[in-house]
TIZAFI-984935 format. One record per atom (N, C-alpha, C): residue in three letters; x negated, y, z negated. Coordinates in steps of 0.05 Angstrom, whole numbers, plus 5000, padded with zeros to 4 digits. Example, Ala and Ser with C-alpha at 12.3 -4.5 7.8 and 13.67 -1.06 7.14 Angstrom:
<vovexs>
ala473648864844
ala475449104844
ala473649344844
ser474349554858
ser472749794857
ser474250014843
</vovexs>
This chain:
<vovexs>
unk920952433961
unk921952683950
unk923552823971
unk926752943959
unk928353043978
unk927653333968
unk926053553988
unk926453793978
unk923453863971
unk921353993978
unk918754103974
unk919154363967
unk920454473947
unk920554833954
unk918654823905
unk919855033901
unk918355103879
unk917854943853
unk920454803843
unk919354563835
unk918854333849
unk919354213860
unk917954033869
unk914454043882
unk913454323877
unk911754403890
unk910654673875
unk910554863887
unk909555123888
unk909555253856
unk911255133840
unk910155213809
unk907355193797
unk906254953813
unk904054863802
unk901955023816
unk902755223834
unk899755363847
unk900055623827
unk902055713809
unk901555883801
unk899555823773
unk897156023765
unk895355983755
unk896355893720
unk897356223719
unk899356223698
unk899956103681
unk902255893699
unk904855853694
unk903055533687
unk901355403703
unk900355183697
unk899255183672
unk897055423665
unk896555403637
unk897955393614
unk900655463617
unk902655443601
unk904755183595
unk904555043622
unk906554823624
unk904454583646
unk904154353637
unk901854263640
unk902154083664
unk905654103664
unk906653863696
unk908954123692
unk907754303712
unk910354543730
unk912054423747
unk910754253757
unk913154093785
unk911853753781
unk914553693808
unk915153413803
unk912353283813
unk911153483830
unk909453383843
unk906353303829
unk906253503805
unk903553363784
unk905353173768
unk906953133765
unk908052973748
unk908352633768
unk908752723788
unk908452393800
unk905952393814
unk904452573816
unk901352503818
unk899652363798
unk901252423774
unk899352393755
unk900352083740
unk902652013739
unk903151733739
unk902851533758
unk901251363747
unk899351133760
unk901150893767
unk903250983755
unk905750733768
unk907750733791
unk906750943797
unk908751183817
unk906651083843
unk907751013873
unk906051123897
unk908551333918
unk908251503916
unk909251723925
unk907251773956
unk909551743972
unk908251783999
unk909551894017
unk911651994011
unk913852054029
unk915452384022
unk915052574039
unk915852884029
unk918652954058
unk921352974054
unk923253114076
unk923553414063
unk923953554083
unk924653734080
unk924353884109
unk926254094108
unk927554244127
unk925054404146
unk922854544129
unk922354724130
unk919354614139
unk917854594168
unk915454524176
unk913454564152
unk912554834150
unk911054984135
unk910454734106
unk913154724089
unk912354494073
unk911854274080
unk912354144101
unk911453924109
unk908753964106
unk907354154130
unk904654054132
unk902854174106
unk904854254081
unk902854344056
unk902754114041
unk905253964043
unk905253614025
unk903253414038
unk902453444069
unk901353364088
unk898453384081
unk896953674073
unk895153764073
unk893053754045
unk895953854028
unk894653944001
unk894853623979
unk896253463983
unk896853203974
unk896253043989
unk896053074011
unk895252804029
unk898452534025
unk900752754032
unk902752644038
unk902952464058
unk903152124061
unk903151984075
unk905552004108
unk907052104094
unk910252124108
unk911052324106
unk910952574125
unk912452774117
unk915352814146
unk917752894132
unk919952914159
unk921253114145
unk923853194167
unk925353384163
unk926953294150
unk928152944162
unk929952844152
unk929952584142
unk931352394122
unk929952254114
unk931452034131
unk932351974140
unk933351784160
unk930251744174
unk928651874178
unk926151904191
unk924651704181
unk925051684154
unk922451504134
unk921651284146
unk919951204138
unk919550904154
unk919750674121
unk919650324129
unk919650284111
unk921750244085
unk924550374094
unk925950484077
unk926350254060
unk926349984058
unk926849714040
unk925049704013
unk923149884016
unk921149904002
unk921250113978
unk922450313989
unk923650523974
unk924450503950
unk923850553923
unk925850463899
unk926050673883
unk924450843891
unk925551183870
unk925651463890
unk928851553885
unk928051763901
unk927851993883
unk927052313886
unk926752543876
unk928252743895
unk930752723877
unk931853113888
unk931553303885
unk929453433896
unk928953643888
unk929153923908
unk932753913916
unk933754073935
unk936754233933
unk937054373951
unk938954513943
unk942154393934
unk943854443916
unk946254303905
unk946754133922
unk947054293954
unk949154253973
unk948653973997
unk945553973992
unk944853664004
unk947253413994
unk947153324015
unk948953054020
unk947352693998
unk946952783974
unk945152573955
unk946352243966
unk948952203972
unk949551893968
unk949151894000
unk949952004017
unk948251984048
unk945951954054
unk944052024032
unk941752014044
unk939751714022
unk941751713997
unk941151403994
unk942851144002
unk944551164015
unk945450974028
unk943150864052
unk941051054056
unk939750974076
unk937350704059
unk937550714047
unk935650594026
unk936950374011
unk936050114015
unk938249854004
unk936449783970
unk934949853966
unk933549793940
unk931249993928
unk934150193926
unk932950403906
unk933850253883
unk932150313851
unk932650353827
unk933750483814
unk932350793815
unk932751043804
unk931551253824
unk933151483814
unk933451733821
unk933252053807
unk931152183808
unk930652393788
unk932352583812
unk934452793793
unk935852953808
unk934853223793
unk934953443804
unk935053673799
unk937353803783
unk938254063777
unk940654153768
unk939954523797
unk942554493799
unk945954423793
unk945654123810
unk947953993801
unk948153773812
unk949353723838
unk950953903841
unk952253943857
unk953554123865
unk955454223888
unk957454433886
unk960254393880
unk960454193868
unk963754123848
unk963253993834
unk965453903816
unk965153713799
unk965453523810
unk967853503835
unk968553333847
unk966253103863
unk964253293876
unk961653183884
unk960453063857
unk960053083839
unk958553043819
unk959952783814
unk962952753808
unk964452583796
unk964352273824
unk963252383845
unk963152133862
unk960552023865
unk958052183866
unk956152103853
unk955551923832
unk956351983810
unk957051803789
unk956651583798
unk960151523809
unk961851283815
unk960051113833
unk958551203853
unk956851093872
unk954050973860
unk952951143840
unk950850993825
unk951450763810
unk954050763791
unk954350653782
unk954650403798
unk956550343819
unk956850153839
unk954750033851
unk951550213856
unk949950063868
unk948450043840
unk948350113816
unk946650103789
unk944550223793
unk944350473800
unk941850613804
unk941650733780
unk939050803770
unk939650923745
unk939051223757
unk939851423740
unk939151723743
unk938351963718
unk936951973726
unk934052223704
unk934752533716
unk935852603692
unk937052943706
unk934253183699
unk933653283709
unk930853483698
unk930953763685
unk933553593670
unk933153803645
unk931753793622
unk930253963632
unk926253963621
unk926353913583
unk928354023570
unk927754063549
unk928253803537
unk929853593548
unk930553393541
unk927953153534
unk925653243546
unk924353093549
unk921553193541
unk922653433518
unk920753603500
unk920653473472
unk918853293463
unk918653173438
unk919153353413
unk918553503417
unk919153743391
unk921553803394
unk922254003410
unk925753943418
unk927453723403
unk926353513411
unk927853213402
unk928653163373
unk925853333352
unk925753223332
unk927453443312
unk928153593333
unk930353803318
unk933053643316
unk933153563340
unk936053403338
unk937653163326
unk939553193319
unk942053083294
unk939953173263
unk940653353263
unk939653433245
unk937253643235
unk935153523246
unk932353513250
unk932953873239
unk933954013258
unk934054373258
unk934354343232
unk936354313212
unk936354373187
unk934054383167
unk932154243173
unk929954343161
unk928654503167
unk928254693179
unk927754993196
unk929455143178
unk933255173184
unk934255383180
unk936055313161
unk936155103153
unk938755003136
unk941555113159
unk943454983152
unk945855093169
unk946155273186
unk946155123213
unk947055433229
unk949155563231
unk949555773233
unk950456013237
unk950956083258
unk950256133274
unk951156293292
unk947956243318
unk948856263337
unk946056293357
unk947056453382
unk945156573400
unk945156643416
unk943356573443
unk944956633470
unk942756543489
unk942356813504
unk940256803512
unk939257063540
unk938756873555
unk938756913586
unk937856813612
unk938757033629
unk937356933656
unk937557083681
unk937556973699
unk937657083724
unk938356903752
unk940256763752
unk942456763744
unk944456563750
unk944556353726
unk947856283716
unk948756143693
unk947855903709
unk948455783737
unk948355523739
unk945255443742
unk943755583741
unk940555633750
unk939255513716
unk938055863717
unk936655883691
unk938955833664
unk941055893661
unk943855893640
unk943455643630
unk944355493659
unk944555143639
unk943055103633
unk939955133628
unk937854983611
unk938255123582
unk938455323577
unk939755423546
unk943155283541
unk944155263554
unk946855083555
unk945754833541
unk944054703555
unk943054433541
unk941454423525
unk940454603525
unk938154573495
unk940054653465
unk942054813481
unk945054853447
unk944854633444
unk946654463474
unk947354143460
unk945854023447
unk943153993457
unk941553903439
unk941053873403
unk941754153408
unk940454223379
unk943054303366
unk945754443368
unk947454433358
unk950554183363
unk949854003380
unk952553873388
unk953653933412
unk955753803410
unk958053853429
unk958554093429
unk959754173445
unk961954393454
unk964954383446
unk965154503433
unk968854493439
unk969854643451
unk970054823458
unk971055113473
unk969655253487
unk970455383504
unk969355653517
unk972355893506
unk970656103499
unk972456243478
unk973556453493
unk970256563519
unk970656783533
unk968456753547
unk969656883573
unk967056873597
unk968157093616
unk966257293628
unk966857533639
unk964157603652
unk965357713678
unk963157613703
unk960957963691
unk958857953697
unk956358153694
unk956958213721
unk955258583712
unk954658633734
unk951858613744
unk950258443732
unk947858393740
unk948058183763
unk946958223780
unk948858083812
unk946057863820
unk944357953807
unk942057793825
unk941157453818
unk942657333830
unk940857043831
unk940656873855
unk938656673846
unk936756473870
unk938656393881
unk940956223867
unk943056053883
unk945756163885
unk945856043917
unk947656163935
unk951256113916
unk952756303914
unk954756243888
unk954556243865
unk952256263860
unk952156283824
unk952556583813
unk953256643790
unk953556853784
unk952356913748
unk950857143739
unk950957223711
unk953557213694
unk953157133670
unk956057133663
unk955357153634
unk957157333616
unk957457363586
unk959257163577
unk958357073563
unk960556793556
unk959756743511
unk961556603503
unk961756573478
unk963356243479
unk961056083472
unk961855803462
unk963055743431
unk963855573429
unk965655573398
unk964055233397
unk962755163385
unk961354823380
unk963454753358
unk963354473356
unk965054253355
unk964854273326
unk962454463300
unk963554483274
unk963854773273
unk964454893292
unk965355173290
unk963155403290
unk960755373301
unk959555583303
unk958855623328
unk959355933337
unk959156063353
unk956856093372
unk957756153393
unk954956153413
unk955456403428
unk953956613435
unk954656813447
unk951056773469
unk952856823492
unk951156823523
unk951757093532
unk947957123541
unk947857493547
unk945957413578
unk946357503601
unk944257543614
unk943057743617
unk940157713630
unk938157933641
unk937957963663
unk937258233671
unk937158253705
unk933258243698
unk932858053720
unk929257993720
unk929058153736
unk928758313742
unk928058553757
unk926658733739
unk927558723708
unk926558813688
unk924758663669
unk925358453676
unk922958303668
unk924457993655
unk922857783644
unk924157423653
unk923257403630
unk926857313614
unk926357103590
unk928756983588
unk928356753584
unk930456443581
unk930156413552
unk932756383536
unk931856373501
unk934056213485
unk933556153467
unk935756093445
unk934656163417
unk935956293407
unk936056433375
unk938156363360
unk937156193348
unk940056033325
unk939056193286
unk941256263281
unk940656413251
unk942656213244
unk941056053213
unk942255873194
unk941956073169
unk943155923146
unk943755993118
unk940155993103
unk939555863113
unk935955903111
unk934155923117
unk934956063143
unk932656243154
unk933056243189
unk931356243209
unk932256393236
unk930556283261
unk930456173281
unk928455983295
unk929756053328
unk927456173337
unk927956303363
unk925656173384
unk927556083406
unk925755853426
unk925656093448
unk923456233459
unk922956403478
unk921056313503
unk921256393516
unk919356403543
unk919956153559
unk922256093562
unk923155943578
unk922555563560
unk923055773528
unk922755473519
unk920555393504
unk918455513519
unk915355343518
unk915055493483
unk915555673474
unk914755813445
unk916755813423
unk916855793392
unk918355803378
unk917255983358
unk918756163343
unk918756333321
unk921056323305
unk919656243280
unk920356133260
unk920356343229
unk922956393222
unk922456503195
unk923556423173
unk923556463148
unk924656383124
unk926256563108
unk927656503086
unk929356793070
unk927856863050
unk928257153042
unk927057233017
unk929357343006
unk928757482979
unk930857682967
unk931157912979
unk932957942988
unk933258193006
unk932458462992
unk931558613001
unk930158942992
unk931959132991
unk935159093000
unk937059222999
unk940059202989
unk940059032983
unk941758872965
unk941658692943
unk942058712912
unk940958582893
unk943658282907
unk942658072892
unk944057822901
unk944357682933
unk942857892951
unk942957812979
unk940557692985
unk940757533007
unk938157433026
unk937057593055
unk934957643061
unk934557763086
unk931957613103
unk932357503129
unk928857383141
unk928057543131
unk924657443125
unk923057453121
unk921757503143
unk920257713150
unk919857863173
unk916457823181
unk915657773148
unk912757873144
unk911457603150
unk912457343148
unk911657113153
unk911756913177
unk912556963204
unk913356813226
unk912256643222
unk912456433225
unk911256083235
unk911556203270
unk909456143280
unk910456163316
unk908356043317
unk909355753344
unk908355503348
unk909255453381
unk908455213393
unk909255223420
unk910654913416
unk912554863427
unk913654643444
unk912854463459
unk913654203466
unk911654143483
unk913254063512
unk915054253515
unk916354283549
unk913454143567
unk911354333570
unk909354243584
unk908053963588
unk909853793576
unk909453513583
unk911653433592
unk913653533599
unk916653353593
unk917553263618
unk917153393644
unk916953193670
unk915652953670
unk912952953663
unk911452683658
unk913652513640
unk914752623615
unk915352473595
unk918452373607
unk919652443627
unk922052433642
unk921952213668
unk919152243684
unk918452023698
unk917851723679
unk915851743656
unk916351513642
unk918051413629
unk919951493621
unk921951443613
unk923751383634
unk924751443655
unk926151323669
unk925051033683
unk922050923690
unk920750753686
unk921750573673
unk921250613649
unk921950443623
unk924550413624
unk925650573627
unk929050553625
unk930250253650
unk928750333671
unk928050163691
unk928149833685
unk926849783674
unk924149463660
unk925649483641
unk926849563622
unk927349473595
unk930149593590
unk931249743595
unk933349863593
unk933950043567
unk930650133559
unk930050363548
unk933150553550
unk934050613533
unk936250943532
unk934351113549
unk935451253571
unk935351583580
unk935051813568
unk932951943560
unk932952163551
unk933952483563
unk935452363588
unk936952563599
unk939152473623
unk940352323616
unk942352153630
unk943252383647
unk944852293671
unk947752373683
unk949152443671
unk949652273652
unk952052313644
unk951852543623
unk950552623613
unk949752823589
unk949453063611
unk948053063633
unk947953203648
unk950453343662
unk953353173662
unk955253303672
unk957453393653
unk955353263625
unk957153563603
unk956553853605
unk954753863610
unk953254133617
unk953854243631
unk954454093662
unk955754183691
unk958554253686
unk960654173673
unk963154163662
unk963754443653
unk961154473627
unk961654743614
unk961255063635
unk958354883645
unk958255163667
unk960955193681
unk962254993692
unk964955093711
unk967455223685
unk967055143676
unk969355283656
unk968655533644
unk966155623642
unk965055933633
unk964956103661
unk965355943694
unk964756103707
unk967956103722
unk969755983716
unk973055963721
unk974655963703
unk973656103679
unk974756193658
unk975956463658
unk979656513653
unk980856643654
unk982756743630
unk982456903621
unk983557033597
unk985956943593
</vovexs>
C-alpha cells in the first residue's frame, strides 16, 4: 500500500463512520480478504508507519517503496496517496505486478492519467479505481434502466457536495453516470466562493451537466464548516429518489393527484420508502472483483477507463469558460 493517511487507514477508527460503512478503508477491506497477504505499508510520514507497524502488525513498513524487500513477489499494489505521487515510477520497481487499486483524483492532468493508461496497458496490469459506489450492489441494479422503476423517466437531478469537485464532486459525478449515462456537455461551470478543500488545487464549483438524452444536471456545493452531505436527487415523471449521506441512504417517493391542481401530479410526501445502500461493502466488493477480474477476466466494475470519464468531466467543469 502506497499512502497510509484516511482512507487507506484512519476511517476505520472512527466509531461512527464504521457503523455505517462496514469496510471505511482499504485497510479492513484487505484485512478481511483471505486471498490478499498484505505486508507492506510506504509512506512519508513516520507516525503512520509505526501505526501500520503497531496496530496491523505491518510486516514492512518504509518511507519509500524502492525500500520494499522482495519486490518479485509483489503482484497488487494500493494507491492510496496524494494525485501527485509518481504511480508508474514506483511500479516499475516491481516486475510482476497484476493489478493495481488506485484512489481518485488520479492524477494532476490528464496528461499523467493518459500515460498511465498507456503503461498499464503495455505491462497488462489491470486497474480497480475506488469509486465506492461502483461497487454498491444496489447502485448497480438501478443501472441501464433499473432507476425507471423507482421514478419512471428522469427529469432532471441534482448534486450537493463539499470539499472540492475533484475530491467529494466526482463521486456524485459517477454515481450520475451510473444511473443516468453518459455526459454530453458541460453547459456551465462557475468557480464558488466556498474556498475550503482537502486537495491542494481543487476548487468548489456550480456546474450544470446536459446527459446524452437531454436531461439536466445541476451541481451545488457546501461549505462543511456548516455541516457534510454528498447527494444525488434525480426527479422522474413518476416519482423522486434521493441518495444522501455520502450515498450510504436512499429516499424514495411516488405521485399522487396533486391537492392544487385538478389534472396535475405532485410527490407524495406522506409515504417515503427510505432504505440504505450497500456502499458499506463495496471496497471488499472492489478487491474481489478485481481478483476475479485477475483469474478469469471477469469485466471491472470500475475500470480506468470509466474512471477517466469522470476525470475528463471534472477538467472541463473546472476549465470551463463561457
Amino acid at each position: 500500500m502506497i499512502g497510509f493517511g484516511q482512507m487507506a487507514y484512519s476511517y476505520s477508527l472512527n466509531k461512527e463512520y464504521s457503523s455505517e460503512i462496514k469496510f471505511a478503508s482499504h485497510s479492513q477491506a484487505l484485512s478481511f480478504n483471505n486471498r490478499l497477504d498484505w505486508d507492506s505499508v510506504v509512506d512519508p510520514d513516520t507516525s503512520a508507519l509505526e501505526e501500520a507497524k503497531e496496530s496491523l502488525d505491518i510486516k514492512h513498513t518504509f518511507k519509500a517503496a524502492k525500500d520494499i524487500p522482495d519486490k518479485d513477489s509483489v503482484e497488487i499494489v494500493v494507491f492510496s496517496c496524494p494525485p501527485s505521487v509518481d504511480k508508474i515510477a514506483i511500479l516499475e520497481l516491481f516486475p510482476n505486478i497484476k493489478g493495481i487499486v488506485l484512489e481518485k483524483p488520479l492524477s494532476n492532468s490528464l496528461d499523467q492519467v493518459s500515460s498511465l493508461r498507456e503503461y498499464l496497458k503495455i505491462r497488462k496490469i489491470k486497474a480497480q479505481v475506488s469509486f465506492l459506489r461502483r461497487g454498491d450492489e444496489f447502485i448497480s441494479s438501478l443501472s441501464n434502466k433499473g432507476l425507471e422503476d423507482y421514478i419512471g423517466e428522469p427529469i432532471n437531478a441534482q448534486i450537493i457536495y463539499g470539499n472540492g469537485i475533484r475530491n467529494n464532486g466526482s463521486h456524485m459525478i459517477d454515481l450520475t453516470r451510473i444511473l443516468l449515462g453518459e455526459v454530453k456537455a458541460v453547459l456551465f461551470s462557475k468557480s464558488s466562493t466556498i474556498s475550503n478543500s482537502s486537495l491542494e488545487g481543487d476548487e468548489n464549483r456550480t456546474f450544470i451537466l446536459e446527459m446524452q438524452d437531454q436531461t439536466l444536471v445541476s451541481g451545488f456545493p457546501l461549505n462543511f464548516k456548516n455541516y457534510r452531505e454528498n447527494s444525488l436527487d434525480i426527479w422522474g415523471n413518476k416519482g423522486r429518489i434521493a441518495f444522501t449521506q455520502e450515498g450510504s441512504y436512499f429516499q424514495h417517493w411516488t405521485t399522487r393527484e396533486s391537492r392544487f391542481g385538478l389534472g396535475f401530479k405532485e410527490i407524495d410526501w406522506s409515504s417515503p420508502k427510505i432504505g440504505k445502500t450497500n456502499i458499506g461493502n463495496s471496497l471488499d466488493i472492489l478487491y474481489r472483483n478485481l481478483i476475479l477480474h485477475i483469474e478469469t477476466n471477469e469485466p471491472l466494475v470500475s475500470s480506468l477507463d470509466s474512471a477517466i470519464k469522470t476525470e475528463n468531466l471534472l477538467y472541463e467543469i473546472l476549465n470551463f469558460k463561457s
